[in-house]
C-alpha positions as CSV (number, residue, x, y, z in Angstrom):
1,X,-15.3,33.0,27.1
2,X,-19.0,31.8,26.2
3,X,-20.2,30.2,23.4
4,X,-22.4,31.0,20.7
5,X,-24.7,29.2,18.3
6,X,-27.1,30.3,15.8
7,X,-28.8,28.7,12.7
8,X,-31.3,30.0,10.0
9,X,-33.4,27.9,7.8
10,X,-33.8,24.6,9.1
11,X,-36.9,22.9,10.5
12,X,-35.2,21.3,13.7
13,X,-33.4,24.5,14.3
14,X,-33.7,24.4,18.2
15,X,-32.4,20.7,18.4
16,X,-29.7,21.8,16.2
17,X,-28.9,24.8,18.6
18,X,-28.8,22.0,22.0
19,X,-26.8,20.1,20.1
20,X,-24.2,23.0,19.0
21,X,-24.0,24.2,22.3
22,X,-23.8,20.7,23.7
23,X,-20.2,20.6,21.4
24,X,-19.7,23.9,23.0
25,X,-20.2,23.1,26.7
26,X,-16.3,23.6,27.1
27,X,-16.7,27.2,27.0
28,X,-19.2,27.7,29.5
29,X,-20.8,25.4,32.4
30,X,-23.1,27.8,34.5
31,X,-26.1,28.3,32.4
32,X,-27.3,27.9,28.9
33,X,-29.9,29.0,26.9
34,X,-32.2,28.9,23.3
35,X,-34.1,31.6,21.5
36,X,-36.1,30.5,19.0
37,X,-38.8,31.9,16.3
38,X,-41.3,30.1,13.8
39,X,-42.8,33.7,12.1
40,X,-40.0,36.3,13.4
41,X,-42.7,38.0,15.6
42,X,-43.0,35.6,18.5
43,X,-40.1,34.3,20.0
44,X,-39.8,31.7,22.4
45,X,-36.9,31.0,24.7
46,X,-36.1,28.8,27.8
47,X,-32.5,29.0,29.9
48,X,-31.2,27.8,32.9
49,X,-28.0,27.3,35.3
50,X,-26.5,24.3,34.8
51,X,-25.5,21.9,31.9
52,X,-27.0,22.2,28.3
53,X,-28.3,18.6,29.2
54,X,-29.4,19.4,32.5
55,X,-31.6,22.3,31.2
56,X,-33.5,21.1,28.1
57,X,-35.6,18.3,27.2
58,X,-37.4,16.5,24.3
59,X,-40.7,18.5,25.7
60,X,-38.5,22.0,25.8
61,X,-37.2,21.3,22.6
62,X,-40.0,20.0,20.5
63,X,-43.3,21.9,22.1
64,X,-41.5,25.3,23.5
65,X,-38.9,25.9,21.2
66,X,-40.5,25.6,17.5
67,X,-39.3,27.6,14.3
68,X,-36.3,27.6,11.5
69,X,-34.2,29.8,13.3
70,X,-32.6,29.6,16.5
71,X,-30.1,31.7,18.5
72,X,-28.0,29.5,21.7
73,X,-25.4,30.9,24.2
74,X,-23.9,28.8,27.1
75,X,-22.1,31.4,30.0
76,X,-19.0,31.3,31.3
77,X,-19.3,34.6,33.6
78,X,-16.7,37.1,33.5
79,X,-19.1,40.3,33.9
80,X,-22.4,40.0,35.7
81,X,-21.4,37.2,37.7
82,X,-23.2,33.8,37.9
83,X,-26.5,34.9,38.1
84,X,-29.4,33.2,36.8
85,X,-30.7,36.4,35.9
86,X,-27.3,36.7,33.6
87,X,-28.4,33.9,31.4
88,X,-27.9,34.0,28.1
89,X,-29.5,35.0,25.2
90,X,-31.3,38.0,26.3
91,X,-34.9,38.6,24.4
92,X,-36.7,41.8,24.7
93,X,-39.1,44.1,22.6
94,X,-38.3,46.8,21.2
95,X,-40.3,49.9,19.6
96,X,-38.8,47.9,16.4
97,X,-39.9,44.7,17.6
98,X,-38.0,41.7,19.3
99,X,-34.6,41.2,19.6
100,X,-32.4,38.8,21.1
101,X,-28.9,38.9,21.5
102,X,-26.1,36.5,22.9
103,X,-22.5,37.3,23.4
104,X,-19.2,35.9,23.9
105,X,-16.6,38.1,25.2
106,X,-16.2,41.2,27.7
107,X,-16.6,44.9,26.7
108,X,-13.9,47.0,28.4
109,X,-15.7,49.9,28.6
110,X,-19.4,48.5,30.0
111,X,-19.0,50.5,33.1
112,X,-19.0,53.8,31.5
113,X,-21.2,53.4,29.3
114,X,-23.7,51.6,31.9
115,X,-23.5,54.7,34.0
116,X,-24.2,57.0,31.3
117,X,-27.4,55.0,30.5
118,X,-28.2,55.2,33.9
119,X,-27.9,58.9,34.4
120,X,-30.3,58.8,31.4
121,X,-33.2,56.6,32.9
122,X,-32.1,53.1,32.1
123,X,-32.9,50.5,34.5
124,X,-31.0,47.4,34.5
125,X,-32.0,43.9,36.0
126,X,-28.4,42.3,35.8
127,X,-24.5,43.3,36.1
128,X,-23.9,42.0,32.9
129,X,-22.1,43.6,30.0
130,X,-24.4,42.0,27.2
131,X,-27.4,44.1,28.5
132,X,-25.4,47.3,28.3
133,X,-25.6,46.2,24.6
134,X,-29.2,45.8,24.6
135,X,-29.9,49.3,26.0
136,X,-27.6,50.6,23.5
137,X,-29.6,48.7,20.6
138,X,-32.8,49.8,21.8
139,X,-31.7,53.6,21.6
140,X,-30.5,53.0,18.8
141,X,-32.1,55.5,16.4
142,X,-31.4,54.3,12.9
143,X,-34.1,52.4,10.8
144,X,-32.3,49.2,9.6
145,X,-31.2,46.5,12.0
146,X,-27.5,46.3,10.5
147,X,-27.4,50.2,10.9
148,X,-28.2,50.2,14.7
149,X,-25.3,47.7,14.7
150,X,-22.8,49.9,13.5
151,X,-24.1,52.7,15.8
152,X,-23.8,50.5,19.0
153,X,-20.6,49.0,18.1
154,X,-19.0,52.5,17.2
155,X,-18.8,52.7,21.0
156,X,-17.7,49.3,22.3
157,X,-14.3,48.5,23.5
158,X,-12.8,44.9,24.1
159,X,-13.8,41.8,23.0
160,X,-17.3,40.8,21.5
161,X,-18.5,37.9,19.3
162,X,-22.5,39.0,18.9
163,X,-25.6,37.4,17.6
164,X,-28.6,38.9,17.2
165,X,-32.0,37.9,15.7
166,X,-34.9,40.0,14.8
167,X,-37.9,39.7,12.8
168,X,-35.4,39.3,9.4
169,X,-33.1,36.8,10.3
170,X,-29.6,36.7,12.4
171,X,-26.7,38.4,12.6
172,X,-23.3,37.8,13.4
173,X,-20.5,40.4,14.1
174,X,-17.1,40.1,15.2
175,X,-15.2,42.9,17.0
176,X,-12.5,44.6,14.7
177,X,-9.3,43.0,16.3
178,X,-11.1,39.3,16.4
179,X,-10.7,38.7,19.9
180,X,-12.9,35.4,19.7
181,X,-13.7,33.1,16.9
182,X,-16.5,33.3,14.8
183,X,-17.2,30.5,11.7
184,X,-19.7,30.3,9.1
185,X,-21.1,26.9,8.1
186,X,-23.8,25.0,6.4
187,X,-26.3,22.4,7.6
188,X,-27.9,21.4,4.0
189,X,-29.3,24.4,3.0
190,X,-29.4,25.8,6.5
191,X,-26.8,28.9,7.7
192,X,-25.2,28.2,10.9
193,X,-22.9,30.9,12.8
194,X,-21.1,29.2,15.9
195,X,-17.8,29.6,18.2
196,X,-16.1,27.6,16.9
197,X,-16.2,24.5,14.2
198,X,-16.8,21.2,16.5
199,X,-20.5,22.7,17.0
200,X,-20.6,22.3,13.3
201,X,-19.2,18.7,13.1
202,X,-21.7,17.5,15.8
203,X,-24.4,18.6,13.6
204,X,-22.8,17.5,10.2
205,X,-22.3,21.0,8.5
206,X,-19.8,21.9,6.3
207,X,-17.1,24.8,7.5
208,X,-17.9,27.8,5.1
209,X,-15.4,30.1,6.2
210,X,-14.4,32.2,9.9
211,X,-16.0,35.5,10.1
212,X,-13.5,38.4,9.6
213,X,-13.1,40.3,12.4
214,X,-14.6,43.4,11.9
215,X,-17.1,41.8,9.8
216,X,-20.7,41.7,10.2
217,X,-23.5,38.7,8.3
218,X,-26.7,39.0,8.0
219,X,-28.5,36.0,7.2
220,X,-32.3,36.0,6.5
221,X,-34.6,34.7,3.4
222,X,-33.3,36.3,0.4
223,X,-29.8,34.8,1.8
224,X,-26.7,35.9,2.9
225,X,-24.6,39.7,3.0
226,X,-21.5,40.5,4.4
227,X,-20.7,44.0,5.9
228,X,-17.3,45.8,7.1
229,X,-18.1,47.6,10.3
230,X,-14.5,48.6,10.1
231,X,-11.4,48.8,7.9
232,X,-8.7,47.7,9.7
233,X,-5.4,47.1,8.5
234,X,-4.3,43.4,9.4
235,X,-1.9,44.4,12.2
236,X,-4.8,45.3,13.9
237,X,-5.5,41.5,14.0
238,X,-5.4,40.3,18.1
239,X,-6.8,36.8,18.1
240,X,-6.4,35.5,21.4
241,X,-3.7,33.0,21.6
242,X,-5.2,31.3,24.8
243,X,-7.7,30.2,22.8
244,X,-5.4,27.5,21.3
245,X,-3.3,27.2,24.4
246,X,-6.4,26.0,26.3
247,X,-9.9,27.4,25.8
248,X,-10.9,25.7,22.4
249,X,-11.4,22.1,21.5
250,X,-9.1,20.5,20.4
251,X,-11.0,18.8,17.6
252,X,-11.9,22.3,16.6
253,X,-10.0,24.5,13.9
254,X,-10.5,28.1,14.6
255,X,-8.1,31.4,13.4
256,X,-7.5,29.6,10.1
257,X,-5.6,26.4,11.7
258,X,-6.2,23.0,13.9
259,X,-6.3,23.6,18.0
260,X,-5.1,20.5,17.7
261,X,-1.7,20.4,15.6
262,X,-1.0,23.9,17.1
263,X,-0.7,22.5,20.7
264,X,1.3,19.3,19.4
265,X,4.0,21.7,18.1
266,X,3.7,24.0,21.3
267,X,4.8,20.9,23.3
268,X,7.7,20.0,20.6
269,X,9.1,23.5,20.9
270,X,8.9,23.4,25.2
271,X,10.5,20.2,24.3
272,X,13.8,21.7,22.2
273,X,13.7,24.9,25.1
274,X,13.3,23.1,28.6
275,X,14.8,19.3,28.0
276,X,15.1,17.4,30.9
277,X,16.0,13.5,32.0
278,X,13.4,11.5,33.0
279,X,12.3,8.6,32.5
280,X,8.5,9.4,30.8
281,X,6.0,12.1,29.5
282,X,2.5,12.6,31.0
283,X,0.0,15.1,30.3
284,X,-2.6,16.9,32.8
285,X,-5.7,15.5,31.2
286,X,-7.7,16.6,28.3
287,X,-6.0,19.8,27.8
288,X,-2.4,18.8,28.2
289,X,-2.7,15.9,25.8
290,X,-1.7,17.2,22.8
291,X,1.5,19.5,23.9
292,X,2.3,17.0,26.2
293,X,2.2,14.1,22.7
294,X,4.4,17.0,21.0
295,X,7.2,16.8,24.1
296,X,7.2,13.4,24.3
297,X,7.7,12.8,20.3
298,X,10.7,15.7,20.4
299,X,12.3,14.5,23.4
300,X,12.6,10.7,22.4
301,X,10.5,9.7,25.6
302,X,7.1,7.5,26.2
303,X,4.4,8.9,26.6
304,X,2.1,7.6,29.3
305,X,-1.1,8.2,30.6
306,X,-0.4,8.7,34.6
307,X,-3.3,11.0,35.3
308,X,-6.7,9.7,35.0
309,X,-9.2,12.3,34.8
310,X,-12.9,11.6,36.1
311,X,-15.6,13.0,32.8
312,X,-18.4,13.2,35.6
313,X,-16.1,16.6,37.1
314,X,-16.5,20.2,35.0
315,X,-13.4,21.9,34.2
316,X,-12.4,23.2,37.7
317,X,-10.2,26.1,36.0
318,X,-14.0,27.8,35.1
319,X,-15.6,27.6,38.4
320,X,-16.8,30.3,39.6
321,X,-15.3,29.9,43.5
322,X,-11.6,29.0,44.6
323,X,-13.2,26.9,47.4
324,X,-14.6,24.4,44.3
325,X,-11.7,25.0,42.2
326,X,-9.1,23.5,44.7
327,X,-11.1,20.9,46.2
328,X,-12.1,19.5,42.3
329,X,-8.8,18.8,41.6
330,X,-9.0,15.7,43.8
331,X,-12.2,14.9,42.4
332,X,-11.1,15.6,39.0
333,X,-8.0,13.3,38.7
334,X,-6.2,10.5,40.4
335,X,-2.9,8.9,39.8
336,X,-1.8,5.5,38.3
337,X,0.3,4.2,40.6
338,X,2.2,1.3,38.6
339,X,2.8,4.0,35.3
340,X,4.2,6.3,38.3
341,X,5.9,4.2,41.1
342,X,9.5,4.9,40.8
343,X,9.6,7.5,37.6
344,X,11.3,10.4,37.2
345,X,7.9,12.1,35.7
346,X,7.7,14.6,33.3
347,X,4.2,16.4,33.6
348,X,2.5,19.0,30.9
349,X,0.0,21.1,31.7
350,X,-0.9,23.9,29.5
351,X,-1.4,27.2,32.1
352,X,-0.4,28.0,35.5
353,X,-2.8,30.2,37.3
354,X,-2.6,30.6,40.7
355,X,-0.6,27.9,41.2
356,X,-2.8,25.9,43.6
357,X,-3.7,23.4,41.3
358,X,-0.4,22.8,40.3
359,X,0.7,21.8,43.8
360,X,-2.2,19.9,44.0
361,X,-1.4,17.4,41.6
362,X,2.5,17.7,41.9
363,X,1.5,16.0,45.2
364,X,-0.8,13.4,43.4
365,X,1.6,12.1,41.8
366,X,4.1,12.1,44.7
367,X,1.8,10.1,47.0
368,X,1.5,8.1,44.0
369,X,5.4,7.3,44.3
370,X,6.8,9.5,41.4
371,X,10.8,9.6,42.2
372,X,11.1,13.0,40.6
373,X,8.2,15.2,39.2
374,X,9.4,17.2,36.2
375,X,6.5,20.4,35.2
376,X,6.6,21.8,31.7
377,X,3.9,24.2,30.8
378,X,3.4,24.8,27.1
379,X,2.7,28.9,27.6
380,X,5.0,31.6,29.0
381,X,4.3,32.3,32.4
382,X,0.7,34.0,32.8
383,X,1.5,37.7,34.4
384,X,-1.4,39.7,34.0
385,X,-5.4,39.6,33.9
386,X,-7.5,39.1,30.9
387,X,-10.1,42.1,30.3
388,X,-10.8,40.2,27.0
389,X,-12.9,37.5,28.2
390,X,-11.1,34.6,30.2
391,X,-11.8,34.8,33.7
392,X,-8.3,35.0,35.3
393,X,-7.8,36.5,38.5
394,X,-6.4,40.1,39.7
395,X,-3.0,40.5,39.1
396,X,-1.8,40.3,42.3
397,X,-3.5,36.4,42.7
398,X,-1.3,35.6,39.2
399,X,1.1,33.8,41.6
400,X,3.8,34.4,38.1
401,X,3.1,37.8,38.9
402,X,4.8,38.0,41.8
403,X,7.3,35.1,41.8
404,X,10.1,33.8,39.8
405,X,10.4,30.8,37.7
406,X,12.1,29.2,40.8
407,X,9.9,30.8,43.4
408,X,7.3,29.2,41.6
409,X,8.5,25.6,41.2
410,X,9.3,25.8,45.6
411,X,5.3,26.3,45.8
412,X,4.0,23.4,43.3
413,X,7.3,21.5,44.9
414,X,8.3,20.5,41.5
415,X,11.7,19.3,40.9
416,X,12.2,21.3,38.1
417,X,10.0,23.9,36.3
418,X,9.6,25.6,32.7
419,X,7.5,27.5,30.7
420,X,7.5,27.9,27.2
421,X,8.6,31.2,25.7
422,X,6.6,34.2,24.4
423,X,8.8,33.6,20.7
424,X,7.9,29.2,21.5
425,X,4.3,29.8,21.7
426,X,4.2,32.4,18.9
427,X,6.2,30.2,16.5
428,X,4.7,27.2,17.1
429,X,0.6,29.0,16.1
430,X,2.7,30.0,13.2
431,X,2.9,34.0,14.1
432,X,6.9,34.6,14.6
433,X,7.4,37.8,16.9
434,X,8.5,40.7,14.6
435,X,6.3,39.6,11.6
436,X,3.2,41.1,12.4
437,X,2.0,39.8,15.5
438,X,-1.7,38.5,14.8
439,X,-2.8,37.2,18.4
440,X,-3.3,39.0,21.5
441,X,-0.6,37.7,24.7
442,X,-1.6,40.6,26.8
443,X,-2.0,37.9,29.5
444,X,1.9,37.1,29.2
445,X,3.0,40.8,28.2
446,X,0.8,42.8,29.9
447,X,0.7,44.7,26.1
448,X,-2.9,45.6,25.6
449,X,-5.0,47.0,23.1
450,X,-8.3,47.4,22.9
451,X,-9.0,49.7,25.8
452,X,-5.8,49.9,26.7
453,X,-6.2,53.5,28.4
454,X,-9.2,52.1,31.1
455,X,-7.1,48.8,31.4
456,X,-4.0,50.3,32.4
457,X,-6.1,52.8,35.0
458,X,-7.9,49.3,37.0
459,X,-4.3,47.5,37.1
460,X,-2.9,47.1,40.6
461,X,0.4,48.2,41.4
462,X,2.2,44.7,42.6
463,X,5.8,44.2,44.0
464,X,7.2,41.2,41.4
């Protein structure tokens, strides 16, 4: 779940790359990185662990990363661990000349294909799935870059938002069911691919238009051109919905409508499914604002700010250990004890995990003096692992996986608990069950499809 930035044709491009993937440090916290070129022959790149602003500077910026075109990536590891070595983009020379690549999204099949590289001589320096891609590229025998695209992505399973850039330009390709999102925009004359369209508001571009999945853009001097890779019919579509249940920003507007508006309505449909009396509405801060605005306005009551959250705090639900996770939630948040004291509460978050964190605050706000603490969460119950790209846990950690409803709400020690239905979350992104469905739920339904034969092989057998 990484994010990706890339521009072509503007003088500042590496500044314009920080400050993309600064609007896109949500997606990824471990390390980030910029590739940049002046002539297409020489490229430059600098990367790090850490924050976007913890790993560049004016010097990096201005005197190491020159040229009118620029490829970013910040990581958010779900294959090849947190590595620094993993960073992101990757730069290497081919027989064809330099390439550099940066990818957002996990390929199903990497281990197969990484040991058939291996039985074949290829030495690899990380655990990550992006450089199965670049050994793929590299072998790679036809002559034009777009070709050895197609070639390479003829045998990828799973999710993958690419960019590459060579001595042309840079390319962006989106897998054929459009796992993650992909949009096209303009600085001034300038093309600008990114993850998703906040990147492009922090730079003042205009939104062209989301790359198709399937669809692969080459942008380079002469301008743009647009490619299928594939022919799929639209039921192919599988947009992840947890994108707009949590992942993106909410500011952003990504599969054709606002993050935003879509997680109001999720929280006025929990609302109409899962009423309850109490006495207020607050929402785990930042990303149960919205649905937790939507139950309030449906179920007639305030809305209140009872959690604060600290901004100095990453988003403890990417960490890469459970030991940080659990222990940032106190850092993370702290009650208001005067909106609280008293109040039968109820609380919106948007996901429950492992539950842990859920307990966690539950008992915030109880030592806080909450009379009754009420949880709604604005997405069915999450059942099963993501091979797609979001780092959830096994199955058998997927404390929903293995509890009830009820079960669930002893362990956070909720009064009451609800989740809101698979047709609730699929109505309210405006994709009705039985119409078509255009986003993937495979973490609710456990009904995957890309890669659905080496998925169902790695899934534990658990005892709900």
């Amino acid at each position: 779940m990484c994010g990706v930035f890339g521009i072509f044709g503007h003088p500042e491009a590496a500044n314009l790359t920080y400050l993309g993937l600064h609007a896109l440090q949500h997606r990824g916290q471990e390390s980030a990185g910029i590739v940049a070129t002046s002539d297409g022959e020489q490229f430059s790149r600098h990367l790090g662990r850490g924050l976007v602003a913890d790993v560049f500077d004016e010097t990096i910026l201005q005197e190491r990363l020159g040229g009118h075109r620029a490829i970013g990536h910040v990581r958010y590891s779900t294959a090849g661990g947190s590595h620094a070595q993993a960073a992101q983009p990757f730069a290497v020379t081919t027989a064809r000349g330099p390439l550099a690549i940066a990818h957002n999204g996990n390929l199903v099949n990497a281990d197969s294909l990484r040991a058939d590289l291996e039985r074949d001589g290829a030495i690899f320096s990380t655990q990550s799935d992006t450089e199965v891609v670049v050994h793929l590229m590299a072998r790679a025998r036809a002559p034009r870059l777009e070709d050895r695209i197609r070639e390479v992505a003829a045998q990828l399973e799973g999710a993958y938002t690419l960019l590459f850039m060579d001595q042309t330009g840079i390319i962006g390709v989106r897998d054929p069911e459009g796992f993650r999102p992909l949009i096209l925009g303009k600085v001034g004359d300038a093309w600008v691919l990114a993850s998703e369209t906040c990147a492009l508001d922090l730079v003042e571009g205009k939104l062209i238009r989301e790359i198709e999945p399937g669809e692969m853009i080459h942008i380079t001097q002469d301008g743009l051109r647009t490619e299928r890779l594939y022919h799929l019919p639209d039921a192919r579509r599988r947009a992840c919905i947890f994108e707009l249940v949590y992942f993106a920003r909410p500011d952003s507007r990504i599969f054709e409508q606002s993050v935003y508006e879509a997680r109001v309505k999720m929280g006025q449909r929990l609302a109409e499914e899962a009423p309850v009396d109490a006495d207020l509405v607050i929402p785990v801060p930042d990303s149960g604002v919205p649905a937790a605005l939507g139950y309030a306005e449906a179920s007639g009551l305030p809305f209140r700010h009872g959690l604060i959250r600290s901004h100095y705090v990453g988003r403890t639900f990417i960490e890469p250990k459970q030991s940080i996770r659990a222990f940032g939630v106190r850092l993370k948040l702290s009650a208001v004890r005067s909106v609280l004291e008293g109040k039968r509460v109820v609380v919106v978050d948007d996901s429950v995990v492992r539950g842990t964190t859920s307990r966690k605050i539950v008992g915030i706000l109880r030592n806080a003096g909450a009379k009754e603490v009420h949880l709604r969460v604005s997405s069915p119950p999450t059942r099963f692992p993501c091979f797609y790209g979001v780092d959830t846990p096994n199955r058998a950690e997927l404390i929903a996986a293995t509890h009830s409803v009820a079960d669930v709400a002893r362990y956070v020690t909720a009064d009451t608990l609800a989740y809101l239905s698979e047709e609730g979350l699929h109505t309210a992104v405006g994709d009705p069950l039985g119409e078509g469905r255009r986003y993937c739920n495979a973490c609710f339904t456990g009904e995957y499809s890309a890669g659905r034969s080496l998925i169902q092989s790695r899934l534990p057998v658990v005892r709900e």
